[in-house]
N, C-alpha and C positions, 0 to 999 in steps of 0.2 A: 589603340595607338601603341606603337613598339618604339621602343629607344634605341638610337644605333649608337656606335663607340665613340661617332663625337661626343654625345652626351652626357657618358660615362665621364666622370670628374678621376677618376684614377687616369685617363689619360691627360688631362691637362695640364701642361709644361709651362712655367713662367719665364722660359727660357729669354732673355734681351730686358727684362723688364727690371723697375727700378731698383729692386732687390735681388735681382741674379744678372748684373751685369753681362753684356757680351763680350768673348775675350779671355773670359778666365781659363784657369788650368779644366780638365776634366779627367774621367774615365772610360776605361777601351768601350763604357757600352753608359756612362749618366755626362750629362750637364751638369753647371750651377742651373736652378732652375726648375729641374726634374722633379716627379715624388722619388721619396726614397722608399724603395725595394723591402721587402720583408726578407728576414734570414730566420734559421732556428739559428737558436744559442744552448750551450751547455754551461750549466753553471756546476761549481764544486759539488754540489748535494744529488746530481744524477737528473735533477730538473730539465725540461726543455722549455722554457720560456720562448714567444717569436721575440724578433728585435722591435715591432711595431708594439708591444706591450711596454717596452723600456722606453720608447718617442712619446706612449701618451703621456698628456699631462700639458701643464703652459709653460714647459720649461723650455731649452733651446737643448738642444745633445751635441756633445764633440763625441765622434768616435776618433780612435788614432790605431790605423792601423801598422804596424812595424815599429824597432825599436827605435826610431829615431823620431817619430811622430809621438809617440808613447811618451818619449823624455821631453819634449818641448809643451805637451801636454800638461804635463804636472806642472812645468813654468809657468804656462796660460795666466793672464792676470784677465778677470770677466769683471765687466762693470755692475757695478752695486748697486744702480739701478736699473729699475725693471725687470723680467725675466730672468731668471737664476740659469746656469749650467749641469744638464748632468755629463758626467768624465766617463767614456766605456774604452777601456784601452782592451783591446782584442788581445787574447792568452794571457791577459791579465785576470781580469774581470769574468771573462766567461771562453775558458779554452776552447772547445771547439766550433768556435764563431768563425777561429779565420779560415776554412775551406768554404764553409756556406758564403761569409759575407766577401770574401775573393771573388765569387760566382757571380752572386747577386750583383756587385756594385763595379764587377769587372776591375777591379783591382790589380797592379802589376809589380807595386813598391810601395814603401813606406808611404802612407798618404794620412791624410787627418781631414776629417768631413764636419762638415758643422750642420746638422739638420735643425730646421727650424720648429718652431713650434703647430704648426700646420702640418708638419708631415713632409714639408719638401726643401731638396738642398740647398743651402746657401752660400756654400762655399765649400772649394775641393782645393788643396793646398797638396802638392806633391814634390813640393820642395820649399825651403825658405817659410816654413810653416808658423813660426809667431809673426813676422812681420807682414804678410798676406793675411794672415786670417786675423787678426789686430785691424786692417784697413776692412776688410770685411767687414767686419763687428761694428766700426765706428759706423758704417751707413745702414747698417739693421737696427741700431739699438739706443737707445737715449745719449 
């Protein structure tokens, strides 16, 4: 028996459903909904880490890409219960992410992503980013 690409769980989109609402902001090429994309990353030490090494784990990740996403980022107030936060601010944290993760996640401006602990997006905020991803948060998380 052969498996075809329905199969494949890397294509599976939660796009509409109760956790990726329809409607929201998106990118030139992801949903809320989607999985998120692997990029490399360069960290200070010459490393190439992928970005799917940084998503494992049961945490939830905000990336923030641009500096206006970056600054509302360090704002971010994450609720104390349940699943913790990891922070990845792009030319911050690992410089040359932002070409790779531009490509990947079709990126066009400042934007700030909240991937879930699954591996897939939960929110894509391209403006107005604490108080959209604040209403986010409240219906993912305790």
């Amino acid at each position: 028996m052969k498996r075809g690409k329905e199969e494949q769980q890397l294509s599976l989109t939660y796009c509409g459903g109760p956790l990726a609402l329809a409607g929201g902001m998106r990118t030139a090429t992801l949903r809320v909904g989607d999985r998120a994309p692997d990029a490399r990353l360069f960290d200070a030490g010459g490393a190439e880490p992928r970005l799917f090494d940084v998503l494992r784990g049961p945490d939830f990740t905000a990336i923030a890409y641009g500096p206006g996403a970056a600054r509302d980022l360090e704002r971010f107030a994450w609720p104390t219960a349940g699943a913790r936060l990891k922070r990845l601010a792009v030319g911050l944290s690992f410089c040359g992410l932002e070409k790779t993760l531009r490509r990947a996640y079709g990126l066009t401006g400042d934007t700030l992503l909240l991937i879930r602990p699954d591996g897939y997006i939960g929110h894509i905020a391209a403006r107005d980013f604490l108080t959209t991803t604040h209403t986010a948060v409240r219906a993912m998380t305790p």
